[in-house]
C-alpha positions in Angstrom: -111.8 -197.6 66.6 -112.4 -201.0 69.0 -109.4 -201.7 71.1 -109.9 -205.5 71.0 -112.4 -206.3 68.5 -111.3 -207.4 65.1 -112.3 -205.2 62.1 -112.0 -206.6 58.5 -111.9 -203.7 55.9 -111.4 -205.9 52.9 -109.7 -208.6 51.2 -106.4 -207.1 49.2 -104.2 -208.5 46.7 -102.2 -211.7 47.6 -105.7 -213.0 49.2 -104.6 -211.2 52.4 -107.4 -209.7 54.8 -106.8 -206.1 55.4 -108.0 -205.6 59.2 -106.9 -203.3 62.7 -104.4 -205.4 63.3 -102.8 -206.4 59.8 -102.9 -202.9 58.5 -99.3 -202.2 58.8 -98.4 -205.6 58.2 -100.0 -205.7 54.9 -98.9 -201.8 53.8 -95.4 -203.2 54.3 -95.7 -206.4 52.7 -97.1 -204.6 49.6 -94.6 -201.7 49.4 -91.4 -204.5 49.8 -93.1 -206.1 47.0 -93.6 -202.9 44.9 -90.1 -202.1 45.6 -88.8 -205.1 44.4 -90.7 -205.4 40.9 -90.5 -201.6 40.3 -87.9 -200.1 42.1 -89.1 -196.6 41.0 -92.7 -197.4 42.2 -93.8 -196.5 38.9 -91.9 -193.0 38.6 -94.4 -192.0 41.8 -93.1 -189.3 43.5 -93.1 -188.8 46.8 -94.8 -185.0 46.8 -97.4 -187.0 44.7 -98.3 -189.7 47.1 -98.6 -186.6 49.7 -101.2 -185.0 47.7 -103.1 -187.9 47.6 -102.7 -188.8 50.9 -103.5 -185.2 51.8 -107.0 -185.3 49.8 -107.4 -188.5 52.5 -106.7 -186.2 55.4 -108.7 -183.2 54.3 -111.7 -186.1 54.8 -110.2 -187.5 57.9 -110.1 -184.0 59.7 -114.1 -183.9 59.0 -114.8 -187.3 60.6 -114.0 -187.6 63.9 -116.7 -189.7 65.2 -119.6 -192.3 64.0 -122.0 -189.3 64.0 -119.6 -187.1 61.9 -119.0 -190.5 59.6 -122.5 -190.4 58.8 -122.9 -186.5 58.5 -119.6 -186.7 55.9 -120.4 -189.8 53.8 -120.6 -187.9 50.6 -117.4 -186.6 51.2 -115.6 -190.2 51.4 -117.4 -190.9 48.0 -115.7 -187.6 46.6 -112.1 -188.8 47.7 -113.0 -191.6 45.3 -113.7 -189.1 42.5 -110.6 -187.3 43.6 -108.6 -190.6 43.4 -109.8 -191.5 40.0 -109.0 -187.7 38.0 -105.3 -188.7 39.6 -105.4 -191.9 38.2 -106.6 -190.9 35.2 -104.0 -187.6 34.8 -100.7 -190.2 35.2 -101.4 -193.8 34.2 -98.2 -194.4 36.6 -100.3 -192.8 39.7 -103.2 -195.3 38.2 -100.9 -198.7 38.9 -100.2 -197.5 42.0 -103.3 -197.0 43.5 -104.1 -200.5 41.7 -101.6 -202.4 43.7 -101.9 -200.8 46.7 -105.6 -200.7 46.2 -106.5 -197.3 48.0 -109.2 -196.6 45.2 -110.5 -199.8 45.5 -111.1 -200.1 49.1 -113.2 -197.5 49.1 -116.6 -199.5 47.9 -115.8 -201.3 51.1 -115.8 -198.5 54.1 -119.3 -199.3 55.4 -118.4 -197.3 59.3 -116.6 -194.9 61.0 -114.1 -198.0 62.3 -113.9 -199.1 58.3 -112.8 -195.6 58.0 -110.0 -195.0 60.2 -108.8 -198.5 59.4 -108.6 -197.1 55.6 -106.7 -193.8 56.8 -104.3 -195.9 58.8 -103.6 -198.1 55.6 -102.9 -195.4 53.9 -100.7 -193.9 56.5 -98.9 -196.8 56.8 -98.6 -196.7 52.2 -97.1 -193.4 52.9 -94.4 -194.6 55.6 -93.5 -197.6 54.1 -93.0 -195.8 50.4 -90.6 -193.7 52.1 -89.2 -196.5 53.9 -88.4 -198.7 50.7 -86.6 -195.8 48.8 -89.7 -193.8 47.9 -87.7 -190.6 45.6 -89.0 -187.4 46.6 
């Protein structure tokens, strides 16, 4: 990823852009909130936010570069399908990923930066669940 240029991924709830150097920022921002109005984020566990965030890095170990972004596109468009069954198998998973908006960002990674930014985002989902109480 650019050391100094900005990279905008998306706009997210709340209006917020979701960019390089926001994307820890906003992950805490919306897991405070999330904590606050559902203090069980929704009965999500944290061994299931791991096995979505795993599906993530199983995709992230392919691409490690802009040419390996463009060999493994098809595969960033299967983590969507992956994301959706999960939502669709636990309607509590399903509001989770809508307010953090992990399945929805994914219409919006158009590069290898947009890409890493996305993992980061949801590295930073992960922490930040743990950090606000997250139940294992």
């Amino acid at each position: 990823m650019e050391k100094d240029a900005q990279i905008v991924l998306c706009e997210i709830p709340g209006g917020k852009k979701l960019t390089n150097q926001t994307y820890a920022n906003r992950a805490d921002e919306i897991m405070k909130s999330l904590s606050e109005r559902k203090p069980r984020f929704y009965d999500v566990t944290m061994s299931k936010l791991r096995g979505i965030y795993d599906n993530i890095m199983n995709v992230y170990s392919r691409i490690d570069s802009p040419e390996a972004y463009r060999k493994y596109q098809s595969d960033i468009q299967y983590l969507k399908v992956k994301l959706a069954y999960e939502c669709g198998r636990d309607p509590n998973v399903k509001e989770f990923i809508k307010d953090t908006s992990l399945l929805k960002i994914i219409d919006n990674i158009k590069s290898y930066d947009h890409f890493m930014l996305y993992c980061r985002y949801a590295e930073s989902i992960v922490a930040y669940f743990k950090f606000y109480g997250g139940e294992n």
